[in-house]
Backbone as CSV, one residue per row, in Angstrom:
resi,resn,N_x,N_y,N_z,CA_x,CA_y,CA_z,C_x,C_y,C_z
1,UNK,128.749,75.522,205.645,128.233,74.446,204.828,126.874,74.029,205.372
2,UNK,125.906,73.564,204.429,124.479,73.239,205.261,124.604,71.711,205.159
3,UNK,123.874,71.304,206.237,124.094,69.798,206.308,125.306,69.187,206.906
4,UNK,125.936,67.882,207.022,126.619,67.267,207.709,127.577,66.055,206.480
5,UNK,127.293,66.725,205.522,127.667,65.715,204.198,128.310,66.710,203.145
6,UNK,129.418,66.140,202.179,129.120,66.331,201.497,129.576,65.939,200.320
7,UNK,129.705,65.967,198.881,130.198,65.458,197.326,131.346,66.273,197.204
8,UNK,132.118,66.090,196.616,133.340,67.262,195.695,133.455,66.435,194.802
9,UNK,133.554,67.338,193.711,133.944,66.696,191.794,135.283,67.557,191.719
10,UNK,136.212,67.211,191.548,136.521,68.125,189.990,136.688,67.238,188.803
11,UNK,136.615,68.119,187.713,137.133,67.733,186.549,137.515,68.722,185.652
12,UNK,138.061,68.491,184.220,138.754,69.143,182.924,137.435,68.883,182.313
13,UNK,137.117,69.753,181.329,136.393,69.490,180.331,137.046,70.582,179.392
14,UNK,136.850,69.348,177.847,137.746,70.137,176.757,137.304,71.152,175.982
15,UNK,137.802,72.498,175.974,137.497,73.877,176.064,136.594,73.781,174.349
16,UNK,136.504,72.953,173.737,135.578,73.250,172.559,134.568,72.496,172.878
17,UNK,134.101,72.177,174.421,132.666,71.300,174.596,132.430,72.338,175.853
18,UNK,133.166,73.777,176.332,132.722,74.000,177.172,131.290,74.739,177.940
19,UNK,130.795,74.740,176.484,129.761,75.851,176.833,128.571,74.768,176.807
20,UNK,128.761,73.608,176.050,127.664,72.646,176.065,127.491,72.095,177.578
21,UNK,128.831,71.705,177.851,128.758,71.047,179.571,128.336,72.223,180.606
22,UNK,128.486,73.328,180.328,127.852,74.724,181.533,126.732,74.456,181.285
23,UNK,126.069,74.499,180.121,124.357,73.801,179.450,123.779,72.851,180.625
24,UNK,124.471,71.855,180.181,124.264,70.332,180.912,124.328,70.506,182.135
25,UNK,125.602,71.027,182.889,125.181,70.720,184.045,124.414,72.319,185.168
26,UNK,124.085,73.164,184.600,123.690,73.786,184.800,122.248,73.783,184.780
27,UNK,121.308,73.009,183.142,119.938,72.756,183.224,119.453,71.185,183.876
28,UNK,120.736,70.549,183.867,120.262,69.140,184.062,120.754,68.434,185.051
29,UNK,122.122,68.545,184.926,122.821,67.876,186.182,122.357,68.384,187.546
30,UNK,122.403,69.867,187.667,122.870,70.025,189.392,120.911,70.033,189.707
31,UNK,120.351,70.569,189.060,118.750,70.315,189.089,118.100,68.895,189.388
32,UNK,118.535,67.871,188.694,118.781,66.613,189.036,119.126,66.194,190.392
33,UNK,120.501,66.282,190.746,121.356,65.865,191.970,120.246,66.732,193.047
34,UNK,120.364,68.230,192.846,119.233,68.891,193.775,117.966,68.107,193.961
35,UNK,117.656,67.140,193.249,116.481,66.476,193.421,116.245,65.586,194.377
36,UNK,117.214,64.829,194.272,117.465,63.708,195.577,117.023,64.090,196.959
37,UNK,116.462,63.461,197.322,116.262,63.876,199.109,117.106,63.863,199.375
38,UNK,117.679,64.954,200.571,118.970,65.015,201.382,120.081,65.772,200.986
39,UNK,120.255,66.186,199.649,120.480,67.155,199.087,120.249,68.524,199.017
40,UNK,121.169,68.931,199.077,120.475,70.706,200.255,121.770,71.669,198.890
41,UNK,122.168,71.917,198.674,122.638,72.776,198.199,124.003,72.286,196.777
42,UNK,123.743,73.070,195.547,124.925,72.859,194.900,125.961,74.142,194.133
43,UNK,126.963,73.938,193.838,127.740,74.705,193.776,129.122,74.509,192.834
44,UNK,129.174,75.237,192.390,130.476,75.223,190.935,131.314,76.132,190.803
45,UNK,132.754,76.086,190.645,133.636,77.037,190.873,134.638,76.663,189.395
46,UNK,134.956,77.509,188.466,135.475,77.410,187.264,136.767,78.034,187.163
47,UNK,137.847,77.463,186.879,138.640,78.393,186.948,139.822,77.248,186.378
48,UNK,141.427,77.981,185.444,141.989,77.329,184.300,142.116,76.243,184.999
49,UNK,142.191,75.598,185.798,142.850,73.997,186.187,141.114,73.280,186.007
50,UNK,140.044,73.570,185.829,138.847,73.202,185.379,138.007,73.511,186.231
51,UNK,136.905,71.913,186.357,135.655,72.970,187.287,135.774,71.819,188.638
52,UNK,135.528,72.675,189.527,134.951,71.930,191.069,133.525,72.343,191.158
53,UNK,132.889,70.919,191.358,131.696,71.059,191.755,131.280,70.931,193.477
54,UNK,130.276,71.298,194.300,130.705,70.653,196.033,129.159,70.600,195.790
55,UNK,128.342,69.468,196.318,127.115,69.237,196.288,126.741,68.964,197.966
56,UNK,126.290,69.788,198.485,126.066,69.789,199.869,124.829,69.247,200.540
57,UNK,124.738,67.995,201.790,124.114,66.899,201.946,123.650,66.893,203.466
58,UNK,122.811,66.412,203.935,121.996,66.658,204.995,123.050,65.614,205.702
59,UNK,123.386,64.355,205.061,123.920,63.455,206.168,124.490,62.158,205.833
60,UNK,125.836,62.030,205.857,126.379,60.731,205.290,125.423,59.615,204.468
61,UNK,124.304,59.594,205.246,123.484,58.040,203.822,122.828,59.098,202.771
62,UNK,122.939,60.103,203.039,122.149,60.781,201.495,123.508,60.305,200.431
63,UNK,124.940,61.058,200.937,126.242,60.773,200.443,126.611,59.308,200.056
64,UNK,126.832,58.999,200.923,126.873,57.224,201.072,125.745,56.598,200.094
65,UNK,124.904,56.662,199.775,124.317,56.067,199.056,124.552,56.929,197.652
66,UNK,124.455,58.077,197.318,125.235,58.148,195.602,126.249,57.724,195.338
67,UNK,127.761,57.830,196.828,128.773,57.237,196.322,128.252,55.169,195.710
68,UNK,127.516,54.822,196.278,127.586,53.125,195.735,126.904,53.087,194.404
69,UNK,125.851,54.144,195.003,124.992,54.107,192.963,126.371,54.042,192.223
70,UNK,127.222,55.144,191.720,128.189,55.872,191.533,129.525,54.362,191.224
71,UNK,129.482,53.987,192.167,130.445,52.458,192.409,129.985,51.152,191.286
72,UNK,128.616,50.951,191.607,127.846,50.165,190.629,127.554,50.407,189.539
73,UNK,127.345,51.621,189.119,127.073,52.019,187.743,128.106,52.436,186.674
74,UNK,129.679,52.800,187.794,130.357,53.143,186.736,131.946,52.615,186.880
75,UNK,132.212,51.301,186.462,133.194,50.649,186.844,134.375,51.211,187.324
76,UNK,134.848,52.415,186.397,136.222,53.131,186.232,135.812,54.285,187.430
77,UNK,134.917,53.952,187.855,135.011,54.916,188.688,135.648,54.763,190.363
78,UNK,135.867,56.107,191.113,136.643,55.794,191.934,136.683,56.952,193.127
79,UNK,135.571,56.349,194.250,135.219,57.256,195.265,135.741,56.995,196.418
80,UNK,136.316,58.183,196.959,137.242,58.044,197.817,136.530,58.737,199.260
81,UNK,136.601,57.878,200.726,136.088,58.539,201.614,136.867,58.994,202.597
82,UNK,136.821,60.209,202.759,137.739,60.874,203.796,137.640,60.282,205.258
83,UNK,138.199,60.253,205.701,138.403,59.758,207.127,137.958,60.568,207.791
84,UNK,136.912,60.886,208.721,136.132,61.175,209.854,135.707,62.628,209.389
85,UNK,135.505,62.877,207.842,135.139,64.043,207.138,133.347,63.739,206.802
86,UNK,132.716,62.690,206.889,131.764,62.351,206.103,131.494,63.166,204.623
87,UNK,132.546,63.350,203.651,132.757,63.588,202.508,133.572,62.510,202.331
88,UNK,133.010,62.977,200.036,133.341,62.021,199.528,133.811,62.133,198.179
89,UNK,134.820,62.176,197.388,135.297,62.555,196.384,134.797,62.048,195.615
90,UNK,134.433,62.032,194.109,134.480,60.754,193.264,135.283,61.356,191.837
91,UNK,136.126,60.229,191.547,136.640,60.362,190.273,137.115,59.349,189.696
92,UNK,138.136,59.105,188.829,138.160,57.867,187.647,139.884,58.083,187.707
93,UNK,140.456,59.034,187.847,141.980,58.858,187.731,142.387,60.006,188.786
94,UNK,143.271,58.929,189.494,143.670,59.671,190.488,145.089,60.968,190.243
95,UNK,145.609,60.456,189.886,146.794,61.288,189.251,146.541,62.796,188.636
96,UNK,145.124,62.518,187.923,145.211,63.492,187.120,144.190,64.821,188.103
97,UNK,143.100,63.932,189.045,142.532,64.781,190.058,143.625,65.414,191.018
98,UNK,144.609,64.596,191.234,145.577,65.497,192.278,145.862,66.596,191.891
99,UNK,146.371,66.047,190.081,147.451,67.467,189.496,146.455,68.529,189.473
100,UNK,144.662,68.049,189.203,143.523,69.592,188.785,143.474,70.051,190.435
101,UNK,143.626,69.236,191.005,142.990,70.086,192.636,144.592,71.030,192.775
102,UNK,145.597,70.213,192.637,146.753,71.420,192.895,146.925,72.532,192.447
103,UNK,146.462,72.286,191.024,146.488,73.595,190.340,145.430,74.822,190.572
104,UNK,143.890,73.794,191.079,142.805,74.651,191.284,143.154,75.395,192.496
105,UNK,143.817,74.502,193.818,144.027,75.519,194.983,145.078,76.838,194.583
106,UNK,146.016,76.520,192.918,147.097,77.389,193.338,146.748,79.090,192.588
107,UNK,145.625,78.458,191.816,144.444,79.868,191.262,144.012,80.275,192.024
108,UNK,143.701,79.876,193.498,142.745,80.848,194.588,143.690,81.435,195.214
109,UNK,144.762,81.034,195.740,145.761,82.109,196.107,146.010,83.586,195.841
């Protein structure tokens, strides 16, 4: 991993918007996030339980500071910090991130 930080997403996106969101976050999103100082590398892994994104970070306040943007800007939202990982999850329902990460680890097997 480069850096000392870092983001993880997953999410579902619904298979008749999927080629628009590869669009999006492919011309706009991760080009974007890559923009930020401190931001060193991004990365997307697709597969049936949906997509994981890992956005890789020079150093907890590059992290630490999108997670609060992230906090402030989007009520339902819901970032979680690992304990002595300096990573940082973010998502909106927890239940349903458990069931996509279980399923995503049980596709790499």
């Amino acid at each position: 991993m480069l850096g000392n930080a870092a983001v993880a997403i997953w999410c579902e996106v619904a298979p008749d918007v999927h080629a628009e969101f590869d669009d999006w976050q492919a011309r706009e999103h991760m080009p974007e996030r890559l923009s930020i100082p401190g931001f060193l590398r991004g990365s997307r892994w697709v597969g049936e339980a949906g997509y994981f994104m890992l956005y890789e970070a020079k150093d907890e306040a590059t992290t630490g500071a999108q997670a609060k943007a992230l906090e402030s800007g989007v009520p339902s939202a819901r970032v979680v910090r690992l304990p002595h990982a300096n990573h940082y999850v973010f998502f909106s329902n927890e239940a349903d991130v458990l069931r996509e990460i279980n399923a995503f680890l049980a596709n790499l097997r």
